[in-house]
C-alpha positions as CSV (number, residue, x, y, z in Angstrom):
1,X,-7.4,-48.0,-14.8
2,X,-4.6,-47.8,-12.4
3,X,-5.0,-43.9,-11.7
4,X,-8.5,-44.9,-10.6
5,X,-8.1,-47.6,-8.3
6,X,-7.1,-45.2,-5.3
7,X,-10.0,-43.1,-5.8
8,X,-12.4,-46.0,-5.7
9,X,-10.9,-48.0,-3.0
10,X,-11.3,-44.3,-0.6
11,X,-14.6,-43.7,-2.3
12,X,-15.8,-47.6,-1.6
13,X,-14.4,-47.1,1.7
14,X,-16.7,-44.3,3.2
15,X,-19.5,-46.4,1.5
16,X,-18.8,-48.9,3.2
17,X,-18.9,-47.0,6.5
18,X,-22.8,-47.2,7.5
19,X,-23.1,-50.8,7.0
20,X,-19.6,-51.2,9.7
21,X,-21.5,-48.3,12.3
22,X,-23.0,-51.3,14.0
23,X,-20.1,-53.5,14.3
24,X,-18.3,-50.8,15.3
25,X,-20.6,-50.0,18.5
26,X,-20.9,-53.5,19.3
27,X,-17.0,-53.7,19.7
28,X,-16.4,-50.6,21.6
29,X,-18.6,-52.1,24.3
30,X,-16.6,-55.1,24.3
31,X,-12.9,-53.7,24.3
32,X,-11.6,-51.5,26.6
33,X,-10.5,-47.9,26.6
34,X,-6.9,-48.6,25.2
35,X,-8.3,-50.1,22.3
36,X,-10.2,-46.8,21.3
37,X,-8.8,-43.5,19.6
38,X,-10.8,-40.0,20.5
39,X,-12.0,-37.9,17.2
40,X,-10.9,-34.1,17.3
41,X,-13.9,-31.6,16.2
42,X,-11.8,-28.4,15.9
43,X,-9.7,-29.7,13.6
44,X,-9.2,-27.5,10.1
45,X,-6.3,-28.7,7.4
46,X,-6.7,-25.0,5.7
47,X,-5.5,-23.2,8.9
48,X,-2.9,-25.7,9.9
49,X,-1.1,-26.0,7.1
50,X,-1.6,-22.1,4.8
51,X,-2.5,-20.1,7.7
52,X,0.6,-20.4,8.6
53,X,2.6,-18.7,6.7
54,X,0.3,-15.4,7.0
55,X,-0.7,-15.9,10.2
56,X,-3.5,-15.5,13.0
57,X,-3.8,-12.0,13.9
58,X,-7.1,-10.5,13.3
59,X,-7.7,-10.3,9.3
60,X,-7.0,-6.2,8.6
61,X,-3.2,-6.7,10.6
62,X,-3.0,-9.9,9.5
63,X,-2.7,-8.6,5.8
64,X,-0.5,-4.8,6.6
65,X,1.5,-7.0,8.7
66,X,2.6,-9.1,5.8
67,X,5.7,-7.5,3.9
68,X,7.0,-7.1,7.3
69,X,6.3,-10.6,8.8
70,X,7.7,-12.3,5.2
71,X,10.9,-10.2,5.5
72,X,12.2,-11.0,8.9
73,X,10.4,-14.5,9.1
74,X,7.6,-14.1,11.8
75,X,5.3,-16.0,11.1
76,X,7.7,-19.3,9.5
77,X,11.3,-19.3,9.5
78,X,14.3,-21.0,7.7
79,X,16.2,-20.8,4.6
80,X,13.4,-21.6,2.3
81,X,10.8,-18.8,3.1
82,X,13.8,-15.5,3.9
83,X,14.1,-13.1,1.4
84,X,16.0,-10.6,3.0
85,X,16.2,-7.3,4.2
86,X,16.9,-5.6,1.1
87,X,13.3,-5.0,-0.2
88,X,12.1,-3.7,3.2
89,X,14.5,-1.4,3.5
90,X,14.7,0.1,0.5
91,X,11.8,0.2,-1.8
92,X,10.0,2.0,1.2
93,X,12.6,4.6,1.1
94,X,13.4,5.4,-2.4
95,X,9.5,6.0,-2.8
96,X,9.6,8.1,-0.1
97,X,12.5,10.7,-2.0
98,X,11.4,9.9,-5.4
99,X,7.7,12.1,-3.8
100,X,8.2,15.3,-3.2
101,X,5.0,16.9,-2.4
102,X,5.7,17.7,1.6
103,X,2.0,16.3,2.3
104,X,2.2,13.2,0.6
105,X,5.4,12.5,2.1
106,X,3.6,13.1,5.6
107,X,1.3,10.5,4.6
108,X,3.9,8.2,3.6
109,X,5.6,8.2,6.5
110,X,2.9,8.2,8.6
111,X,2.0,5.1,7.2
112,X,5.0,3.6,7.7
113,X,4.9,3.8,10.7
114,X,1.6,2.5,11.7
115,X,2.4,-0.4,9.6
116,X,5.7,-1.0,11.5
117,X,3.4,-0.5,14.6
118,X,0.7,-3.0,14.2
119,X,3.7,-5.6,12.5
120,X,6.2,-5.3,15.8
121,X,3.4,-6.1,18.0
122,X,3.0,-9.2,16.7
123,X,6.4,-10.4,16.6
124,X,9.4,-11.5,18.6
125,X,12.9,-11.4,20.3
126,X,15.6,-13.4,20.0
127,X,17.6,-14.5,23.0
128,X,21.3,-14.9,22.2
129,X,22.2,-16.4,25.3
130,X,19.1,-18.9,26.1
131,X,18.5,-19.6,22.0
132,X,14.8,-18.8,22.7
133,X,12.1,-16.6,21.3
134,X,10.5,-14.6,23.3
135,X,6.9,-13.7,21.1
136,X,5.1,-11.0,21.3
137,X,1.7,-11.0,20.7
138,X,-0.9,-8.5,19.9
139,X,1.5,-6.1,21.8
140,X,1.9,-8.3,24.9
141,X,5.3,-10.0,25.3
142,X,4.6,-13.1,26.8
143,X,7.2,-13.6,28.9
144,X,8.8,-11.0,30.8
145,X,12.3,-9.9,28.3
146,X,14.8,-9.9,31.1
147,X,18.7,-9.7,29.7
148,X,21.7,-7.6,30.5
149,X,22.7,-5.0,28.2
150,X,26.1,-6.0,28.1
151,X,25.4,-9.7,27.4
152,X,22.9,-9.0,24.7
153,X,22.9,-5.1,23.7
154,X,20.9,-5.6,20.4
155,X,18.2,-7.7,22.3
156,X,18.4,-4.7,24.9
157,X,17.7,-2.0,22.5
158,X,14.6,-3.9,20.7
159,X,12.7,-5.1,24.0
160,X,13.1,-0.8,25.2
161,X,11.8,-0.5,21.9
162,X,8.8,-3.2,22.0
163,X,7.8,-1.8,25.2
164,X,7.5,1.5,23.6
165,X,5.8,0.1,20.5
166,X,2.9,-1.8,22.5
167,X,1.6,1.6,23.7
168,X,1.2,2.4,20.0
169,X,-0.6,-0.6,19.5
170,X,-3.5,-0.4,21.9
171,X,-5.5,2.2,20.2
172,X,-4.8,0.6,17.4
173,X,-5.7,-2.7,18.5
174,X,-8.9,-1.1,19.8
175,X,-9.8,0.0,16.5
176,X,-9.2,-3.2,15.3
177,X,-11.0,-5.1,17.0
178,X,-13.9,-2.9,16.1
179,X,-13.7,-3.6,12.5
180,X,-11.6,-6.3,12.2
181,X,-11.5,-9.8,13.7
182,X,-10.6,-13.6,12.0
183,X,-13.1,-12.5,9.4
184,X,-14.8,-9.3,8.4
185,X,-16.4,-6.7,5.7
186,X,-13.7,-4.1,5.9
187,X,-10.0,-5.6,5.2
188,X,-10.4,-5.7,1.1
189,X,-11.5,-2.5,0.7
190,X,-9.1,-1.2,3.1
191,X,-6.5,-2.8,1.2
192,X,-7.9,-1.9,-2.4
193,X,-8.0,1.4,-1.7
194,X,-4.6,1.6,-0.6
195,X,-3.1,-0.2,-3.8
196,X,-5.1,2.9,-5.7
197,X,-3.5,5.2,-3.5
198,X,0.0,3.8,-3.8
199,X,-0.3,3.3,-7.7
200,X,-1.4,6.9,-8.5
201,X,1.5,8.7,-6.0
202,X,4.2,6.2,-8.1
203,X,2.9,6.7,-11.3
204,X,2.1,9.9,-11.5
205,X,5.7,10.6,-10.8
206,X,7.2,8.1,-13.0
207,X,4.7,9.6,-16.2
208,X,7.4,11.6,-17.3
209,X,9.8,9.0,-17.5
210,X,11.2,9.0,-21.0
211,X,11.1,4.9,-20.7
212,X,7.7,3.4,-21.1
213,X,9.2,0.2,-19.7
214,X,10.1,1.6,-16.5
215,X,6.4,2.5,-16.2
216,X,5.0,-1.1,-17.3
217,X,7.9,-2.7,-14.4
218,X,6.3,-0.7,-12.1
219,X,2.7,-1.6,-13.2
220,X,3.4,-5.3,-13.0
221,X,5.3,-4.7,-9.6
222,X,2.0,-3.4,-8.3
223,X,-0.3,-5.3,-9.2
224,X,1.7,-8.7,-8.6
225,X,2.0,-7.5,-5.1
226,X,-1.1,-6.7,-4.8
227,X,-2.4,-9.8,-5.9
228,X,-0.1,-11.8,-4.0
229,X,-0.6,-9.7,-0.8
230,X,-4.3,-10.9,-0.9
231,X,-4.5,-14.6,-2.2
232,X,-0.8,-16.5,-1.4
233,X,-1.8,-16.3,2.0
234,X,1.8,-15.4,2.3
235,X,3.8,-18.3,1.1
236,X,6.5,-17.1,-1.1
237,X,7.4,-18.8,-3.8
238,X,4.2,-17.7,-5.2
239,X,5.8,-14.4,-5.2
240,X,9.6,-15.2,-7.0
241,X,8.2,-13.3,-10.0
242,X,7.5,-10.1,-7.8
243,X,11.0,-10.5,-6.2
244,X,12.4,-10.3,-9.6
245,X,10.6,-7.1,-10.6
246,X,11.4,-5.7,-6.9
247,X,14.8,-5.8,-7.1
248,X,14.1,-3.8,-11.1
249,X,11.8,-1.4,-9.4
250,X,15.2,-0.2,-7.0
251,X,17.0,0.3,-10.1
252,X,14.7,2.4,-11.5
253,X,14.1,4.6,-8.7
254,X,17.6,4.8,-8.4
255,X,17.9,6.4,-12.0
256,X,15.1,8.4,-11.3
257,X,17.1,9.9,-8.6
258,X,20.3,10.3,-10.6
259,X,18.6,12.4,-13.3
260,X,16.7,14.3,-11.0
261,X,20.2,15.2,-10.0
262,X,19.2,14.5,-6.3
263,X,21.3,14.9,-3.4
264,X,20.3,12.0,-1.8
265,X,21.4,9.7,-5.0
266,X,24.8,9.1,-3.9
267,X,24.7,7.4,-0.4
268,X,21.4,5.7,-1.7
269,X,23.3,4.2,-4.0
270,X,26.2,3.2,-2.5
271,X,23.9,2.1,0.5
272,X,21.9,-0.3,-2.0
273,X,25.2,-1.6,-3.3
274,X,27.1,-2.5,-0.1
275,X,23.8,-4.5,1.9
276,X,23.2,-6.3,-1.4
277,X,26.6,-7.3,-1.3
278,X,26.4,-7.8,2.7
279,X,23.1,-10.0,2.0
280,X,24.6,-11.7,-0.9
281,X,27.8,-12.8,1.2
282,X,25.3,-13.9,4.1
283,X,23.7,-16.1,1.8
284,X,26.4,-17.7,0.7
285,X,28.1,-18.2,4.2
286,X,24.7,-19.9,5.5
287,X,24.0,-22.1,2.6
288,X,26.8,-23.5,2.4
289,X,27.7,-24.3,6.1
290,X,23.8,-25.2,7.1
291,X,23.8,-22.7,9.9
292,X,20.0,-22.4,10.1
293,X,17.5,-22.6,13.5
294,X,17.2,-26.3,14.4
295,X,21.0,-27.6,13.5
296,X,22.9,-29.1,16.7
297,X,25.7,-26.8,17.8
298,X,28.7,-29.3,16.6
299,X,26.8,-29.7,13.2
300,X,26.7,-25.8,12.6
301,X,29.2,-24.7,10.0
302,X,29.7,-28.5,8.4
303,X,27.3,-28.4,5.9
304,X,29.4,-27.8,3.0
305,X,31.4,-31.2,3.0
306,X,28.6,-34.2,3.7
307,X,31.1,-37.2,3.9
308,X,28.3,-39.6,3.7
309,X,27.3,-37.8,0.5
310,X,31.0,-37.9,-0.7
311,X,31.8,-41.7,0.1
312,X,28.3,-42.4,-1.9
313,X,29.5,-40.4,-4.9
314,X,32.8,-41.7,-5.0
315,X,31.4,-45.3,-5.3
316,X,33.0,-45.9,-1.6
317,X,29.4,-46.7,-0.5
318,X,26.2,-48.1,-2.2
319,X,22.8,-46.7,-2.3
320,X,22.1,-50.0,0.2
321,X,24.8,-48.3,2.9
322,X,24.1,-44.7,2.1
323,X,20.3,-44.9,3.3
324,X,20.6,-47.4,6.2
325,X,23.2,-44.4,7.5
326,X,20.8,-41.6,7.1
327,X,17.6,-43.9,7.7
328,X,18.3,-47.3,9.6
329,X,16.3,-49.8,8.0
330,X,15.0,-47.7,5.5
331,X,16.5,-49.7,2.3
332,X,15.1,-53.1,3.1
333,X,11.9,-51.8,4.0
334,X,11.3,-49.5,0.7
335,X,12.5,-52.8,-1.6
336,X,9.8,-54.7,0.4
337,X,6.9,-51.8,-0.3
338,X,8.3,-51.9,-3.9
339,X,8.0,-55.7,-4.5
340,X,4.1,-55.5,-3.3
341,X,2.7,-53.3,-5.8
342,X,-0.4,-54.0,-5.7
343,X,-0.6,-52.3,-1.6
344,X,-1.4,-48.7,-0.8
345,X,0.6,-46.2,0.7
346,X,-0.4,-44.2,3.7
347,X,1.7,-41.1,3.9
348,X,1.3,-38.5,6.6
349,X,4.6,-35.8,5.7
350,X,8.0,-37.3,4.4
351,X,9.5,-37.2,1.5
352,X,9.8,-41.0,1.0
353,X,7.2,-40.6,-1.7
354,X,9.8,-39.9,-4.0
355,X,11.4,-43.9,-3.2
356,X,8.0,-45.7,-3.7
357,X,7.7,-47.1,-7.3
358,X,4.1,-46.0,-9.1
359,X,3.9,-43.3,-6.4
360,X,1.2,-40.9,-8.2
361,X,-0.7,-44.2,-8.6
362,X,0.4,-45.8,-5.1
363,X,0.5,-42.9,-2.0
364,X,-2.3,-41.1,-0.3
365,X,-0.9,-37.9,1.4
366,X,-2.4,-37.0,4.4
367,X,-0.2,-34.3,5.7
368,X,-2.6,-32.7,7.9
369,X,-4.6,-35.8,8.9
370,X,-7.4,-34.4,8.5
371,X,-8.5,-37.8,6.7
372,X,-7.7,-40.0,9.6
373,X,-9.2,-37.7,11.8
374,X,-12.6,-38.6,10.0
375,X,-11.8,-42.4,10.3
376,X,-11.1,-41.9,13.7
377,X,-15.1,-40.3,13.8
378,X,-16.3,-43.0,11.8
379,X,-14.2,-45.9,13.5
380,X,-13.3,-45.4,17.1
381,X,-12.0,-48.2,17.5
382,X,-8.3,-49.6,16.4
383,X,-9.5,-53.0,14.8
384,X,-12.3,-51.4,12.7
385,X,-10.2,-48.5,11.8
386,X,-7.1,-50.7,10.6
387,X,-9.8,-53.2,8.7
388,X,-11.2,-50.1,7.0
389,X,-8.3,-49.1,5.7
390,X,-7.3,-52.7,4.8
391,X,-10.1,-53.2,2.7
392,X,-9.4,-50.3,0.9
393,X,-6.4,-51.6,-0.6
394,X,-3.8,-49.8,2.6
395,X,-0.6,-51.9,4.0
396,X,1.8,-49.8,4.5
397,X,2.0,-46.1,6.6
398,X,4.9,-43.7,6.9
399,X,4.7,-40.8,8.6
400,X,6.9,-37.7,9.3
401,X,7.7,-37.9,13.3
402,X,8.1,-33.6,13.1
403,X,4.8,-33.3,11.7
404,X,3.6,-31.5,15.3
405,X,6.0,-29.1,14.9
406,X,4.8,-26.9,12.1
407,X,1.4,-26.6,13.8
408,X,1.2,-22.9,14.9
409,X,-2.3,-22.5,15.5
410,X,-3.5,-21.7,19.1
411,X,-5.9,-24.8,19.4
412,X,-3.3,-27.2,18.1
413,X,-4.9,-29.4,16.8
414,X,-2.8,-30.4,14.6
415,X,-0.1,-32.0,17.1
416,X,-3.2,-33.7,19.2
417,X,-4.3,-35.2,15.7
418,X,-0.8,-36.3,15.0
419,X,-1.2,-37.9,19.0
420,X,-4.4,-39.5,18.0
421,X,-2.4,-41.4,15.3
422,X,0.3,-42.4,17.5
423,X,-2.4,-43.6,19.8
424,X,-3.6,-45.6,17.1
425,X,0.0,-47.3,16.7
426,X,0.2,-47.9,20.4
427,X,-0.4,-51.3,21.7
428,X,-1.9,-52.1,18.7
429,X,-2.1,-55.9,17.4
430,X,-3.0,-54.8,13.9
431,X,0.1,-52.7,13.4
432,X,3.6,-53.7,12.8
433,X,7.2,-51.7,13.1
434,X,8.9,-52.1,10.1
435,X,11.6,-49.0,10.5
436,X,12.2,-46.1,12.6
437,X,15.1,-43.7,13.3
438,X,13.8,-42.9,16.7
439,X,15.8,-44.0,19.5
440,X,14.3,-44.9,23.2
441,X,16.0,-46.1,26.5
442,X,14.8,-49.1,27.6
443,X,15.5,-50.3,31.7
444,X,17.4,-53.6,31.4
445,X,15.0,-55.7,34.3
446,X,18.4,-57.7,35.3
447,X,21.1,-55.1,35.8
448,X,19.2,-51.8,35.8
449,X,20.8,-49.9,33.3
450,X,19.2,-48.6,30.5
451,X,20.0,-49.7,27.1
452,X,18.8,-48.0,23.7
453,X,16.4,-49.4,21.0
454,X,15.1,-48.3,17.9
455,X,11.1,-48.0,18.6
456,X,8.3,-45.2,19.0
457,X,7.3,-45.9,22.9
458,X,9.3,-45.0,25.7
459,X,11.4,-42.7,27.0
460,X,13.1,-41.0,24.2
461,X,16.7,-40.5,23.7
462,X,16.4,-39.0,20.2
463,X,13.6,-38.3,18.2
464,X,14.2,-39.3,15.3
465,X,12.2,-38.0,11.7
466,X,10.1,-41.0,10.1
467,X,8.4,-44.0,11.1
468,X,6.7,-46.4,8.5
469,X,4.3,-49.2,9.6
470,X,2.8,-52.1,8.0
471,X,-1.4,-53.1,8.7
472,X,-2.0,-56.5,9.6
């Protein structure tokens, strides 16, 4: 019964919403415009949150663009979605000498070098000295790349070469258009024919391989890839199995090499040896000293010893003193949510699901809002909304205070959705701050200075990452 009590309440609560429709007018034209929340048409969940990760070039680039924009983190960056160099570099290139019709190899590299075309323009530089991006988008940078080549030689070197590269692009971002666009008729076959293509050059020259295994790697390597290339919508771990059988594919290609007795063998291999062991050390170096886009300069390279961490597994501090350190207020506010089982949790982001007792029974995720954003249709107004979702069993709401930042779509709508929310916080009666990390400067009305609170409003003096409310 209890894993059906959330579905009913949200089922019994857009039930409920024709018979409120009239209320609901009645009050708008008694409260005033602070009192009322705006709806956003334009919103989509699907493009906010999975788009991402692929991106929003037209659908054909979008796609060829892929192994590129996966291996140097284009489209989403950090430690959890970079898989390194390694495969980009070198499962091109082996394939390349393992061919050795003079035509085919033509071909081959002529395709390389479109796809490196059309997957640079739509890319970016990095700014050593100002810590910025500079993107550049179907082959436009948009901002002028201005640096000295002394100061920043590599960033020199690539913005020569992007302004090269964008010539490239325009007949090919003619063509595109043509055929192409956010949705079309041609990108599938385009990008079935080229697995055939791919699969018959390979495996026609591994068919004399005296292994049969070699041949099924290779099989599953291309059609994993192809599979993933066209329904992951390029998030990666539904890829780890492909990685796997990448990094067997190298091997074997290697070998190939070595009994073909091939010249090239040697510095191939040695080449494959020393970056893995270059990328391998990398890895290490960054995971364990947290040096990843987004860490404060005097927290860069402390990641290996956490002495809040330490003090908590030494017994020094209790789970009480650990999370009021990392989340001020968070421990006496959880044990409070805890005690009321019978409430509903709101959720928008966060991982606090995992500290709510019953959780798959309890929470309602919302990450996207694209939930609220229909309550905000259906109830414009603050005091109908927050009665809605009282009657459907919500108390409590805790949301993720980052949540604009992984919105990447042109429209975002995602951050004014997420502004629509706070909106419905603000100056609202119904809604109580039970805990916050956010910290905002407040103008003391006797002496003038300004003194710091912990609160959502006002002029922020750090931003903090959660907020959780309670509905009155």
């Amino acid at each position: 019964m209890k894993k059906i009590r959330l579905s009913f309440n949200l089922n019994l609560l857009l039930l409920i919403i024709s018979f409120l429709l009239t209320s609901s007018d009645f009050c708008l034209a008694q409260q005033g415009g602070n009192n009322t929340i705006d709806h956003i048409e334009e919103g989509d969940i699907k493009k906010e949150e999975v788009q991402r990760y692929i991106g929003y070039e037209d659908l054909l680039i979008r796609y060829l663009s892929l192994p590129y924009d996966n291996s140097m983190n284009i489209n989403e960056r950090g430690n959890f979605v970079d898989i390194g160099f390694i495969y980009l570099m070198f499962l091109p290139l082996l394939l390349l000498f393992v061919i050795k019709s003079r035509l085919l190899r033509i071909t081959m590299c002529a395709l390389m070098v479109f796809i490196m075309v059309i997957s640079t323009s739509n890319s970016f530089i990095y700014n050593v000295n100002t810590k910025r991006i500079t993107k550049n988008v179907e082959g436009k940078l948009e901002n002028p790349y201005k640096v000295d080549f002394s100061s920043d030689p590599i960033g020199s070197i690539i913005n020569y070469y992007y302004e090269f590269n964008n010539l490239l692009y325009i007949p090919i971002a003619e063509i595109s258009s043509n055929i192409s666009g956010q949705s079309d008729h041609s990108t599938y076959p385009i990008l079935v024919l080229l697995y055939v293509l791919l699969g018959f050059i390979f495996f026609r020259k591994l068919s004399n391989s005296e292994k049969l295994n070699n041949i099924a790697i290779a099989f599953l390597f291309f059609s994993y890839a192809f599979f993933w290339l066209v329904l992951s919508t390029g998030i990666i771990w539904y890829g780890f199995f492909m990685l796997f059988l990448g990094l067997a594919l190298i091997v074997i290609l290697l070998d190939k090499l070595k009994k073909e007795q091939s010249p090239h063998y040697k510095w191939l291999n040695y080449s494959f040896l020393s970056f893995s062991g270059i990328w391998i050390a990398m890895c290490f170096i960054s995971r364990i000293s947290h040096i990843s886009p987004g860490i404060a300069e005097d927290q860069k390279g402390k990641g290996m010893f956490n002495p809040i961490m330490y003090d908590y597994n030494t017994g020094k501090k209790t789970e009480k003193q650990l999370l009021d350190r990392v989340y001020p207020g968070f421990y006496e506010v959880i044990n409070r949510i805890n005690r009321d089982k019978k409430s509903l949790v709101y959720r928008v982001g966060t991982s606090f699901t995992y500290f709510v007792d019953n959780n798959h029974d309890r929470v309602f995720m919302d990450n996207q809002l694209g939930f609220f954003n229909k309550l905000a249709k259906r109830y414009p107004n603050k005091q109908d909304l927050a009665n809605a979702l009282k009657a459907s069993g919500f108390k409590y709401i805790m949301i993720d205070l980052h949540t604009p930042t992984i919105d990447k779509t042109d429209e975002k709508t995602l951050v004014r959705k997420f502004n629509q929310l706070m909106d419905f916080f603000k100056e609202n009666p119904n809604v109580e701050l039970l805990a916050t990390n956010r910290v905002i400067n407040v103008k003391d009305a006797a002496s003038g200075q300004k003194k710091q609170f912990l609160g959502i409003f006002g002029e922020v003096a750090f931003h903090g990452s959660y907020a959780i409310f309670e509905l009155r």
